[in-house]
C-alpha positions in Angstrom: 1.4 -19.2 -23.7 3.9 -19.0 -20.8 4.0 -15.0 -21.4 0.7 -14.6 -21.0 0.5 -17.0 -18.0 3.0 -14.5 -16.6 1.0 -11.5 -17.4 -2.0 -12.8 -16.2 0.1 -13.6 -12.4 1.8 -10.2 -12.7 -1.4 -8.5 -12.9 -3.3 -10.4 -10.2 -0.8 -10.2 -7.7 -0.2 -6.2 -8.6 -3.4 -5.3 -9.5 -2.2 -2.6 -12.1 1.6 -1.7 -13.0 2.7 1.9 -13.2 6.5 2.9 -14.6 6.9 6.5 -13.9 10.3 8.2 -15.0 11.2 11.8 -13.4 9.7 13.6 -16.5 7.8 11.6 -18.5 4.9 9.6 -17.4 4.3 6.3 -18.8 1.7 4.1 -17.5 1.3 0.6 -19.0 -2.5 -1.0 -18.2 -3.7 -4.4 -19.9 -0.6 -4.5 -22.6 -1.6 -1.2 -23.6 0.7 1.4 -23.0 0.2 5.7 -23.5 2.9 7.7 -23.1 2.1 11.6 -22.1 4.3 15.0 -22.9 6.7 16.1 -20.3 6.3 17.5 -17.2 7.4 19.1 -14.0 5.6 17.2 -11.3 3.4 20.3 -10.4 2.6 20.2 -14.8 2.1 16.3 -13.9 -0.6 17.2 -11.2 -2.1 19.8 -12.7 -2.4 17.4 -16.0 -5.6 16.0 -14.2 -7.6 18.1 -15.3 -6.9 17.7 -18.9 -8.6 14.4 -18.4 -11.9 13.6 -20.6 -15.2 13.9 -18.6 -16.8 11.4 -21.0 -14.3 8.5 -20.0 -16.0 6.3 -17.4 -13.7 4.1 -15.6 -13.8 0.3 -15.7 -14.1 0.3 -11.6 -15.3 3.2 -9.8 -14.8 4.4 -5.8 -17.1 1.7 -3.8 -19.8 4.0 -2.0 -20.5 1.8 1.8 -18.8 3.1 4.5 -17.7 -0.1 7.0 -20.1 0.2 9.6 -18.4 0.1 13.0 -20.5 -2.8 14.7 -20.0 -5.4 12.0 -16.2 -3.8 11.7 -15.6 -5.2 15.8 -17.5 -8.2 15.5 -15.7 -9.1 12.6 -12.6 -8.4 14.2 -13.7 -10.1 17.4 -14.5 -13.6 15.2 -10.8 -13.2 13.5 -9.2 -12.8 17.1 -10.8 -15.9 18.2 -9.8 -18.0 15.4 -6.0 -16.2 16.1 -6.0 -16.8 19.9 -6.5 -20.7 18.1 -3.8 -20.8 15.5 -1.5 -17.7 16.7 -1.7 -16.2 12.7 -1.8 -12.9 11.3 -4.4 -10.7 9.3 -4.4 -7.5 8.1 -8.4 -6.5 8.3 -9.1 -3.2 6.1 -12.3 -0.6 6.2 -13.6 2.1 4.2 -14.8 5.4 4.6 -16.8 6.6 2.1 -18.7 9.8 0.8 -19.0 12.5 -1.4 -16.1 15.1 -1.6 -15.4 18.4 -1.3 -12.7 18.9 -3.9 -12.9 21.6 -6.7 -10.0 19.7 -8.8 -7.9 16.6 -8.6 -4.6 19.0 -8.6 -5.9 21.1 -5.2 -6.4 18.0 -3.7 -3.0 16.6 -4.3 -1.2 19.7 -3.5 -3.0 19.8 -0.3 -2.2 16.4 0.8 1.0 15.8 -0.2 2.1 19.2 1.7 1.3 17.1 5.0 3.7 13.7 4.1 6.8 15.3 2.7 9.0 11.8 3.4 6.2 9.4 2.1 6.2 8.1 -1.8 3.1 10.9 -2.8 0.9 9.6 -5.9 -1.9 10.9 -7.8 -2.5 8.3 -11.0 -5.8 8.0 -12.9 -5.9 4.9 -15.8 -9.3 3.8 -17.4 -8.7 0.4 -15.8 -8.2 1.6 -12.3 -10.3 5.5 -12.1 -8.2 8.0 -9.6 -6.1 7.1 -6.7 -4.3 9.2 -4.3 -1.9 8.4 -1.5 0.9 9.0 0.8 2.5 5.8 1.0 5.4 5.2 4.0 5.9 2.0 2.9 8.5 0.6 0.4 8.3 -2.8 -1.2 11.1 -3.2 -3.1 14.1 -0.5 -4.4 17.2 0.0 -6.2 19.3 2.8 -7.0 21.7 1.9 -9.6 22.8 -1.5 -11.7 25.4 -2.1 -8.9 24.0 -1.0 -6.0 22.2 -3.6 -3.9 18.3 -4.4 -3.6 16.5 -2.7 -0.2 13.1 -4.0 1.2 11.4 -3.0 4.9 9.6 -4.2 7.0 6.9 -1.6 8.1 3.9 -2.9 10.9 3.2 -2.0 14.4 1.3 1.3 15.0 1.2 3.5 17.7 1.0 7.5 18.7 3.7 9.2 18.2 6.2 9.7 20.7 8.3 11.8 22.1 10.3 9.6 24.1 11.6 6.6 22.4 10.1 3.7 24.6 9.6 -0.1 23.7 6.6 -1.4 21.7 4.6 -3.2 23.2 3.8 -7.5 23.0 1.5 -7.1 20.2 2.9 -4.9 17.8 6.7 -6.5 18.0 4.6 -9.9 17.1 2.5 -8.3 14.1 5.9 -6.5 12.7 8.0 -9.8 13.0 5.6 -12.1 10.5 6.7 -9.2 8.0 10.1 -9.3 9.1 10.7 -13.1 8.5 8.6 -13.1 5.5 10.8 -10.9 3.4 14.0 -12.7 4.7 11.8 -16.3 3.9 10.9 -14.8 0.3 14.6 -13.4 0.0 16.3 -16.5 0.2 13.7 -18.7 -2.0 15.2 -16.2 -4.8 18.8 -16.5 -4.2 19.1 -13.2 -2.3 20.8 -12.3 1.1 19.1 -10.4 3.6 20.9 -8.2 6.2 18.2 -6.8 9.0 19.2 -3.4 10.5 18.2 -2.5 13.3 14.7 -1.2 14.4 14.0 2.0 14.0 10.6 4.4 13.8 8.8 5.7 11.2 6.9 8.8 11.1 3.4 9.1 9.9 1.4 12.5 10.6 0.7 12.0 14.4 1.6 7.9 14.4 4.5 6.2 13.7 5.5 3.0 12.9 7.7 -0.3 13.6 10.5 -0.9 11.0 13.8 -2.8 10.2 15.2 -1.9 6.8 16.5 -4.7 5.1 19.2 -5.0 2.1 19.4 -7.9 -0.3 22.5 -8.5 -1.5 23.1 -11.4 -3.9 21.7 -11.8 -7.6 21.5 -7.3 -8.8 21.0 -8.0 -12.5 17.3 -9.9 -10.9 14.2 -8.8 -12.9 12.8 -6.1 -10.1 9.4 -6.5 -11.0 10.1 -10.1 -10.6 10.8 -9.4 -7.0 8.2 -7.1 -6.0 5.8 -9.8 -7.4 7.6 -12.2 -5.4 7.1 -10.6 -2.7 4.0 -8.7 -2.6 1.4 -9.0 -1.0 3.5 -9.1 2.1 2.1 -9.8 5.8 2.0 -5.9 6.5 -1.2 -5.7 3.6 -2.7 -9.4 3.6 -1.7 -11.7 6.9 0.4 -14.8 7.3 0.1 -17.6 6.3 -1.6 -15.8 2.8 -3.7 -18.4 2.0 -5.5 -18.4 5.4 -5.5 -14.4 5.3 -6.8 -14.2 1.8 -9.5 -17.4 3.0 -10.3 -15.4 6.2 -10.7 -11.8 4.2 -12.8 -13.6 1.8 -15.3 -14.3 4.8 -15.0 -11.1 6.7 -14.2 -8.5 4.2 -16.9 -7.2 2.4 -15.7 -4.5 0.2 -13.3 -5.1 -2.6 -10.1 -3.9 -2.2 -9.1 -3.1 -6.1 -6.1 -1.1 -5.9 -5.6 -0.9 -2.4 -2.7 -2.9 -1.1 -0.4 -3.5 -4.7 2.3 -1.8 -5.5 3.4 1.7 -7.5 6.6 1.2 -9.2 9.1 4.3 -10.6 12.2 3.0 -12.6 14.4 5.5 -14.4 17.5 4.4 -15.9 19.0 1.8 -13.9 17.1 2.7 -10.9 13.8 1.0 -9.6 12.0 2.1 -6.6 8.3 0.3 -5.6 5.9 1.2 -2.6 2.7 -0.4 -1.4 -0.2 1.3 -2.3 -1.6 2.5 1.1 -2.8 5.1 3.1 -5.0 6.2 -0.2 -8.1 7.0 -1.5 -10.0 6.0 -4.7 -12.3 9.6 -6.2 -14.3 10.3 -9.0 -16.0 13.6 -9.6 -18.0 13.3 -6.6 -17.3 10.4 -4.2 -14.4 9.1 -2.5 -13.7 5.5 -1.1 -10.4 5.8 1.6 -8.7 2.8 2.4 -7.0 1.7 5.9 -6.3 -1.5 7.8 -4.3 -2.8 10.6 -2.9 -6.0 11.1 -5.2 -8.2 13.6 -3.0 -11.0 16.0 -4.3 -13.1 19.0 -3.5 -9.8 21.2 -5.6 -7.0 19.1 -8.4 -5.6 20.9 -11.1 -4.8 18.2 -12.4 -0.6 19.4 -8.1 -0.1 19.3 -7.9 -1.6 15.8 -10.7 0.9 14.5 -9.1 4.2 16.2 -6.1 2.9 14.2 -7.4 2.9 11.3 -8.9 6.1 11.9 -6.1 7.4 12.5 -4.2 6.2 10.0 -6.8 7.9 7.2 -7.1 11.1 9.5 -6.2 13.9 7.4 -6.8 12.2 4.0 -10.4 12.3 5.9 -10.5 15.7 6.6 -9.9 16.8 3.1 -11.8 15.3 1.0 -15.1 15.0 3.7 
């Protein structure tokens, strides 16, 4: 049926759905949903360890580490084939191990302390196992009925700076494929984007390119309907998508699962969705973090690791 054609693109393009509201914690997986007491969000956290030992996971954290030889000569075939046709990809590693952590809670607490201004999550479904990140990044929000729809667009990594100082050739051209995506995708739906202007955002020690961008048009729009419209953007997969998804296919090696959709919190009339990045998928005793960077004709493959590393720095130093 058409419904279940639409579940069926709703849940490849998102990989899972989470609705969160301020006290009470729904999460809807595969139709079926399970809705938990109330809670404080320290309660919430602290809730992990309530979960059943005895309840294996559909997926569970992918154990290879991306080695760092076939990571640059990957990156180094992708660059050639950019230098050709001027695209975009994002390329993504793993680190993997087994952790340190006593508790899912201590972990949380511990990393969320560092990335007060970033969407913090700790989830666990049956479909999905645990996932924890900080994620900078928002994909689609709204804070009441009337008020209007907001997006960004978030690429282009550096150090952070004291000084403000222009960014360089390469990551202006990575962050504008995101930019004039999400103005492309806006319009195809009826909605009006307004760019602001640039601005930086803080990450630990880097920072990042972005232009906040508000939609005004259509408010009474299905959100979900919009964050599936537009996600994956360029900042996760590449531009064009079907020659990023073709050209991950052939270089990426590890799947991806959850990395790279989207959590979404509605409450009310108020709906507020961020890419799931800058994460890690645990189990009792192995972790699997996620980072990636977006590759274009200018990337220089040993830079595009350090990023990475960088990126995943203190989520590393945790759980290793």
């Amino acid at each position: 049926s058409e419904n279940e054609n639409n579940d069926k693109e709703n849940e490849h393009k998102t990989l899972y759905a989470l609705r969160l509201e301020l006290l009470k914690i729904k999460m809807k997986v595969n139709k079926k949903e399970t809705i938990y007491n109330e809670y404080d969000s320290i309660q919430t956290i602290k809730h992990c360890r309530e979960i059943p030992s005895n309840v294996d996971p559909k997926i569970k954290p992918h154990k290879a580490s991306t080695d760092f030889d076939i990571y640059t000569d990957s990156v180094n075939n992708i660059i050639s084939q950019l230098k050709v046709n001027g695209y975009k990809v994002v390329f993504s590693k793993v680190t993997c191990g087994k952790h340190k952590v006593v508790n899912w809670a201590e972990l949380a607490i511990e990393y969320f302390e560092h990335f007060v201004t970033s969407f913090r999550y700790i989830y666990y479904t049956q479909d999905t196992g645990c996932w924890i990140g900080a994620s900078p990044e928002v994909l689609i929000t709204k804070d009441n009925k009337n008020s209007p729809y907001k997006s960004m667009a978030l690429a282009g990594t550096r150090n952070k700076s004291v000084n403000e100082y222009s960014w360089d050739e390469k990551n202006l051209s990575e962050h504008k494929f995101v930019t004039d995506y999400i103005v492309e995708k806006s319009k195809e739906i009826g909605l009006s984007p307004f760019v602001h202007d640039a601005e930086n955002i803080v990450f630990g020690d880097i920072e990042h390119l972005c232009h906040k961008i508000d939609l005004i048009g259509n408010q009474l729009e299905n959100p979900i309907k919009i964050a599936n419209h537009f996600s994956p953007t360029p900042a996760l997969l590449g531009y064009p998508i079907e020659y990023a998804l073709n050209t991950l296919n052939n270089f990426e090696k590890h799947p991806r699962h959850c990395y790279g959709g989207y959590i979404a919190i509605e409450k009310d009339d108020s709906f507020h969705s961020y890419v799931n990045l800058r994460c890690a998928h645990i189990d009792d005793t192995n972790y699997c973090i996620y980072s990636g960077g977006g590759i274009t004709k200018d990337s220089i493959a040993i830079e595009e690791w350090i990023e990475t590393e960088n990126k995943i720095k203190i989520l590393k130093e945790i759980l290793a």
